[in-house]
C-alpha positions in Angstrom: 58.3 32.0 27.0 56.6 31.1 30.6 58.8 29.4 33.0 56.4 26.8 34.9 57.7 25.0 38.3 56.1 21.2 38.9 54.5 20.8 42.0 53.7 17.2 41.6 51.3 16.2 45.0 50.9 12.6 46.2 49.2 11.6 49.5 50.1 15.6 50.9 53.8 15.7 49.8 55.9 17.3 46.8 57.2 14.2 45.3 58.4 13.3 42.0 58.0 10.0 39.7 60.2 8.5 37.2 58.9 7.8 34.1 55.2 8.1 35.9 56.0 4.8 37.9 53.9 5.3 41.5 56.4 2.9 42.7 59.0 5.2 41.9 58.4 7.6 44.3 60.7 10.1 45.3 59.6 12.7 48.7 60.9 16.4 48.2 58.9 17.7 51.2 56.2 17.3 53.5 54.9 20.9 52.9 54.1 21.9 49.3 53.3 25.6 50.4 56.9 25.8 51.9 57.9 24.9 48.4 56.2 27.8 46.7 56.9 30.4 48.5 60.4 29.9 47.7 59.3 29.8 44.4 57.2 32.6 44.4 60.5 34.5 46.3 62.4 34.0 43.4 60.1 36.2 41.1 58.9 33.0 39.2 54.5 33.5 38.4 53.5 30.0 37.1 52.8 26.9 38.5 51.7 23.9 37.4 50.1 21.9 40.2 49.3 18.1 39.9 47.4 16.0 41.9 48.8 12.6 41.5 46.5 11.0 43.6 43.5 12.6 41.9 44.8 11.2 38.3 45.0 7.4 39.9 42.0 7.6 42.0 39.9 9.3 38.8 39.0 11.8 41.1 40.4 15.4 42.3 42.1 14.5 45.9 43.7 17.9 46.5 42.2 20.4 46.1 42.8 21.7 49.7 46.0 22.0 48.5 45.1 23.9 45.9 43.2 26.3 48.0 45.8 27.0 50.3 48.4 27.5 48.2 46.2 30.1 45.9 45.0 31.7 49.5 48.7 32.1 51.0 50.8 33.1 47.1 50.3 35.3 43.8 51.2 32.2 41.5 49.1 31.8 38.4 48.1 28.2 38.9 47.5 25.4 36.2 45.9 22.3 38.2 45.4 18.7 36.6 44.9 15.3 37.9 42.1 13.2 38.3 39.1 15.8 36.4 36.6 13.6 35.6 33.4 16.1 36.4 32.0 19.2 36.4 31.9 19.3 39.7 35.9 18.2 39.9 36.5 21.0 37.4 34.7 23.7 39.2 36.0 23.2 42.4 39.6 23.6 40.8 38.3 27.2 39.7 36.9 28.1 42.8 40.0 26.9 44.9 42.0 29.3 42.4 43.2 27.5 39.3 43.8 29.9 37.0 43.7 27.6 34.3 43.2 23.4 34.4 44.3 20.5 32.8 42.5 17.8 31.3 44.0 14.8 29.7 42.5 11.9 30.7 38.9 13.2 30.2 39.9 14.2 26.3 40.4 10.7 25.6 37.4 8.6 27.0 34.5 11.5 26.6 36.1 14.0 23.7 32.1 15.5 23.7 32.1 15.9 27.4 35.8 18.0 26.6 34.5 20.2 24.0 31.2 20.9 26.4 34.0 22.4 29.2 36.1 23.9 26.4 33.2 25.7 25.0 31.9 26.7 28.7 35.0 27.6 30.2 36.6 29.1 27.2 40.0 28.1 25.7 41.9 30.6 27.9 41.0 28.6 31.2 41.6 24.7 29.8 44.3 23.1 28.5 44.8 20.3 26.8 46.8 17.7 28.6 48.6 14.8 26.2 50.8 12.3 28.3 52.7 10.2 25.6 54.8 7.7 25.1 56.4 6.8 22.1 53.5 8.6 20.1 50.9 7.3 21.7 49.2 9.4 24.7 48.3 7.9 28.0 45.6 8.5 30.6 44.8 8.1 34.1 48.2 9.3 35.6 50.0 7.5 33.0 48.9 4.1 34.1 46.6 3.7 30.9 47.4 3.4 26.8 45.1 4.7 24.4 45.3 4.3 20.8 45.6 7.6 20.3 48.4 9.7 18.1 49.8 12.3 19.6 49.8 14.8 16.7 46.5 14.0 15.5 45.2 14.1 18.9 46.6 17.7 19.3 45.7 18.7 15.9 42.2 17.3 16.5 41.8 19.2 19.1 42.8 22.5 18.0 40.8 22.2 15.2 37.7 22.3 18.0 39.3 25.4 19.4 42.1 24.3 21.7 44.5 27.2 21.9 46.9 25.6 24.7 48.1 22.2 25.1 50.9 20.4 27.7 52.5 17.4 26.2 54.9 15.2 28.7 57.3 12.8 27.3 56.9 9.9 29.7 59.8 8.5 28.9 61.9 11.8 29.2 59.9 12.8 32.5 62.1 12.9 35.8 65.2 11.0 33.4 67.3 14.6 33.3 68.5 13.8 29.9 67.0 16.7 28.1 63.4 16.9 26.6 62.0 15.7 23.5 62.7 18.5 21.4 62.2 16.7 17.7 58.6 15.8 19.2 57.7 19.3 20.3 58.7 20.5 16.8 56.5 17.9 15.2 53.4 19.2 17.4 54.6 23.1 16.4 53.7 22.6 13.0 49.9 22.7 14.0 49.2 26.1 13.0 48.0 28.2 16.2 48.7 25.7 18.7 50.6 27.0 21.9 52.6 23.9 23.6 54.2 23.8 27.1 56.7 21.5 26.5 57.2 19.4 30.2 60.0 16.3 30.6 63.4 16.1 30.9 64.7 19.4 31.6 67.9 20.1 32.8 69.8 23.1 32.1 69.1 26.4 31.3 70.4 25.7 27.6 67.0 23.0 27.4 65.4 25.9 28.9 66.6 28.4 25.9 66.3 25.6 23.4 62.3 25.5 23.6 61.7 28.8 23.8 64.1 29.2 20.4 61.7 26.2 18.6 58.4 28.3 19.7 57.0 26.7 23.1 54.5 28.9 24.7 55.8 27.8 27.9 57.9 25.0 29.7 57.5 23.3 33.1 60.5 22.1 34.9 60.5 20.4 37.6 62.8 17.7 38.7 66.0 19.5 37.8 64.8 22.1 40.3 64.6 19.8 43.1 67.8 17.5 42.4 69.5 21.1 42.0 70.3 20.7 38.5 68.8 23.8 38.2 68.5 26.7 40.8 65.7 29.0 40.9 68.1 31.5 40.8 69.0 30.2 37.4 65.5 30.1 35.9 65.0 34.1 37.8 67.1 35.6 35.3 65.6 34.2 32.0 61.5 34.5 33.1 
């Protein structure tokens, strides 16, 4: 299973939200590629890199960011937040995404999805699906849709999704553990390969979705509040 580090960016900074709340804001560090190179030090690849201003603003914000970071480090990058174009998604490519998210965009233009799915390939996007109790939300969480979470997923895959990220909203920056009767649900969609992301704590939750099937899990708070040490997550990626 892939370990993934949150690098979640809001007006230049690593921050973190509770629960997705911009007025719960909580500053790391002023200089996101200080973060990953300590990352990258400790022999973790992945990163998933968000651009929270992008997702409220409906439009990709940081991509600098993105460009600097894939310049200066060897992380395989996943970039979301605030894709609503072509233009938006090929600028995350040529900044260096190796692979992007797309939630938002799913929901209110599902053709305009399967166009990018079908031109980028199902290697390069992912499926992003936000939810909160079932239902998934859009536009950095600010935004309900009546959509169901497993038939969203399955729907998807069905038009040849092969990766999708779902958050637990109300698991995500809580460091109570992740939803792990959820992720099962979504695991029962034959070929799909979920990143599980929300409410990791320990290296047992770490161990616990890998044992249920995730493809990969993103971890981020627990890193940063030092619930979790990078030299931790070293020994098991």
């Amino acid at each position: 299973m892939r370990i993934i580090v949150a690098l979640d960016i809001l007006d230049g900074k690593c921050v973190r939200l509770t629960k997705g709340d911009y007025s719960k804001v909580k500053v790391y560090n002023i200089d996101p590629l200080e973060v990953v190179k300590e990352i990258e030090s400790y022999g973790i690849e992945y990163l998933h890199l968000v651009d929270l201003d992008g997702a409220k603003n409906k439009k990709t914000v940081n991509y600098k960011i993105l460009e600097n970071i894939s310049g200066k480090t060897r992380l395989k990058i996943d970039f979301g937040g605030g894709i609503r174009s072509r233009e938006d998604l090929q600028t995350a490519f040529n900044c260096g995404a190796r692979q992007v998210t797309l939630g938002s965009i799913a929901v209110s233009d599902p053709l305009l999805f399967s166009e990018w799915l079908t031109e980028f390939g199902q290697e390069k996007i992912i499926l992003g699906a936000d939810v909160r109790k079932h239902k998934v939300l859009t536009d950095g969480w600010t935004e309900s849709s009546d959509k169901e979470i497993i038939a969203f997923i399955a729907g998807y895959r069905a038009k040849g999704v092969k990766y999708a990220i779902c958050t637990d909203i109300e698991k995500d920056g809580m460091l109570r553990g992740p939803s792990t009767g959820l992720y099962k649900e979504i695991l029962k969609i034959p070929g799909i390969k979920l990143i599980s992301s929300g409410g990791i704590t320990s290296v047992r939750d770490v161990e616990e979705m890998d044992r249920i099937g995730c493809e990969g899990t993103i971890i981020g708070k627990a890193i940063y509040e030092g619930k979790l040490t990078l030299k931790d997550l070293s020994r098991i990626c």
